[in-house]
LUMKERO-208891 format. One record per atom (N, C-alpha, C): residue in one letter; x, y, z. Coordinates in pm, whole numbers, plus 32768, in hexadecimal, padded with zeros to 4 digits. Example, Ala and Ser with C-alpha at 12.3 -4.5 7.8 and 13.67 -1.06 7.14 Angstrom:
A85277DC7830C;A84CE7E3E830C;A85287EB6830C;S85057F1F82C4;S85577F9682CA;S850A80038313;
***
This chain:
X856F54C90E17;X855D554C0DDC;X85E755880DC2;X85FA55AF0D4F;X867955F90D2C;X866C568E0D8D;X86DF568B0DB5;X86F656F00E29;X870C57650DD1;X875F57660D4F;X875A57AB0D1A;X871858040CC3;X86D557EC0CBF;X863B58090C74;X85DD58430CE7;X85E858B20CB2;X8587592D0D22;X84F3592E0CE9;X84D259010C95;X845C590B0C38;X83F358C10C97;X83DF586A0CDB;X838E584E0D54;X8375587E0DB2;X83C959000DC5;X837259770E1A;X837E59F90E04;X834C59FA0D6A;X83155A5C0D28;X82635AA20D64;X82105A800DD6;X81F45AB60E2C;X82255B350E5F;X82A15B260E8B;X82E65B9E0EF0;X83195BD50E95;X832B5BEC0E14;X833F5C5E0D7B;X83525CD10DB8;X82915D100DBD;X82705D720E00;X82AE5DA10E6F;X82DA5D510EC7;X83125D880F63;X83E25D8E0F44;X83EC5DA70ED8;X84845DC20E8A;X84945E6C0E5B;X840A5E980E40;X842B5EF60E04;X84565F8F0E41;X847B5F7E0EC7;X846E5FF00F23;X84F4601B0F0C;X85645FEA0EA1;X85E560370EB3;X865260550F18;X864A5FEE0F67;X86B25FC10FA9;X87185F750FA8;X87745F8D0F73;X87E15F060F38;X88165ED70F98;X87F05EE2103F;X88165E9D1089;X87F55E3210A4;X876A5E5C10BC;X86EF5E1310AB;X86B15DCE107B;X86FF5DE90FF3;X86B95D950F77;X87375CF30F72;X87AC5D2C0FA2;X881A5CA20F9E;X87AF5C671027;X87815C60106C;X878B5C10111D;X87025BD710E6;X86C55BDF1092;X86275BC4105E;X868A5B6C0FEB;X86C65B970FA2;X87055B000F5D;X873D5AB10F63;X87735AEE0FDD;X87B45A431030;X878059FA1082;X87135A1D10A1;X868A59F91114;X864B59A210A6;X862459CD1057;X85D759830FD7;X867158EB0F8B;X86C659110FA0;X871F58D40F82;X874C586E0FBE;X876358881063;X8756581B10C9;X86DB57F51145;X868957FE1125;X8618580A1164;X8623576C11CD;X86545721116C;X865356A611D7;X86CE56B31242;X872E56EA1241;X877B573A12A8;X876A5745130D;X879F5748137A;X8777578713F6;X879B584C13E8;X8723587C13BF;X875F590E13C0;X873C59631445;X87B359A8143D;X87C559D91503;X87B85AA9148D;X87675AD21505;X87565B5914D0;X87E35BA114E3;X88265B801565;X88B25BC21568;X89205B891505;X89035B1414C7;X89565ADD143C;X89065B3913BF;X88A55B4A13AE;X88825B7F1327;X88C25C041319;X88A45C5613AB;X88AC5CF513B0;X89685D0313BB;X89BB5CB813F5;X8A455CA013D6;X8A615C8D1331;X89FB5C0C131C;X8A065C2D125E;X8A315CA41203;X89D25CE51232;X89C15D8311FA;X8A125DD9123A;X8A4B5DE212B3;X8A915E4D1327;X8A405EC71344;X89DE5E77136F;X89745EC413C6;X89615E9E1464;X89685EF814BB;X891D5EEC1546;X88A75E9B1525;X88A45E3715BA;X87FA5DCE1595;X878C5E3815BE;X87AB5E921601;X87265EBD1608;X87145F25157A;X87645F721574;X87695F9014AE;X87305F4A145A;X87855ED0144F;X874A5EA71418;X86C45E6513DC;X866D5E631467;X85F45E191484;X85A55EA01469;X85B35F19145D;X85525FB41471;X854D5FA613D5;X85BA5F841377;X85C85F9B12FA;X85A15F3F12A7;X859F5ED112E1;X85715E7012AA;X84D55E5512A8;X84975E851319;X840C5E9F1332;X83A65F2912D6;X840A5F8212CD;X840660111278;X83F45FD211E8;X84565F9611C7;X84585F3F112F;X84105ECF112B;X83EB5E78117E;X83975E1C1117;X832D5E1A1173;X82F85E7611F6;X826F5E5C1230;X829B5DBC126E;X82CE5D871273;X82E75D1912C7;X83255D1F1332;X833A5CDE1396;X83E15CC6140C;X841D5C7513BD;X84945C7D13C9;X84F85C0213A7;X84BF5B7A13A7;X84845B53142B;X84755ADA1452;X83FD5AA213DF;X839E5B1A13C9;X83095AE7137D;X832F5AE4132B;X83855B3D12EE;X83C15B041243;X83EA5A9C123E;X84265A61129E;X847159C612A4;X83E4595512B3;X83BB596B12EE;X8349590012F6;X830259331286;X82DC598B1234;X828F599011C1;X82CE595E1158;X832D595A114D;X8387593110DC;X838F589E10FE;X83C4586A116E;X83A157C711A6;X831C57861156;X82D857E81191;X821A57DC116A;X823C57AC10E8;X8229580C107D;X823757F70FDC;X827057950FC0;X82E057770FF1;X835157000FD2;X82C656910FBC;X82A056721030;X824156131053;X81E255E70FFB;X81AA5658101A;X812256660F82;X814656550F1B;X81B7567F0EC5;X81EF56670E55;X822755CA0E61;X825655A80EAD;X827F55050EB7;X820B54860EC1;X819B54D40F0C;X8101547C0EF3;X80B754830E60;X80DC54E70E0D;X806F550C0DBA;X80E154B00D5C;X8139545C0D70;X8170543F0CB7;X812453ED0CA4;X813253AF0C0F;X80B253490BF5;X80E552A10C23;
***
């Protein structure tokens, strides 16, 4: 899967639109390196946010935890990698 190409989890669209440009970079690099080992105190350093900040804001903006966005986005990867023909 081209890593670069965000168009395979066009799903989580909707969970972008809350106007957080903090928020919105740590959701595109999550989607970006998903096969990664991502550590919540590396993402929220990303941005220069406190982890617990960052985890209140990140939950505020996309209704997820950190962690479920990561495994949902894992998820999709998946499904999108079973469904080619």
């Amino acid at each position: 899967m081209d890593r670069d190409n965000q168009s395979p989890f066009s799903v989580f669209e909707g969970y972008k639109l809350h106007g957080d440009q903090k928020i919105l970079k740590v959701q595109e690099y999550i989607e970006a390196g998903y096969q990664d080992k991502l550590t919540i105190v590396h993402l929220s350093r990303t941005i220069g946010l406190e982890r617990r900040t960052f985890q209140r804001r990140f939950k505020k903006a996309t209704y997820f935890t950190v962690v479920e966005y990561i495994q949902n986005v894992r998820i999709e990867s998946c499904w999108r990698l079973t469904d080619l023909p």
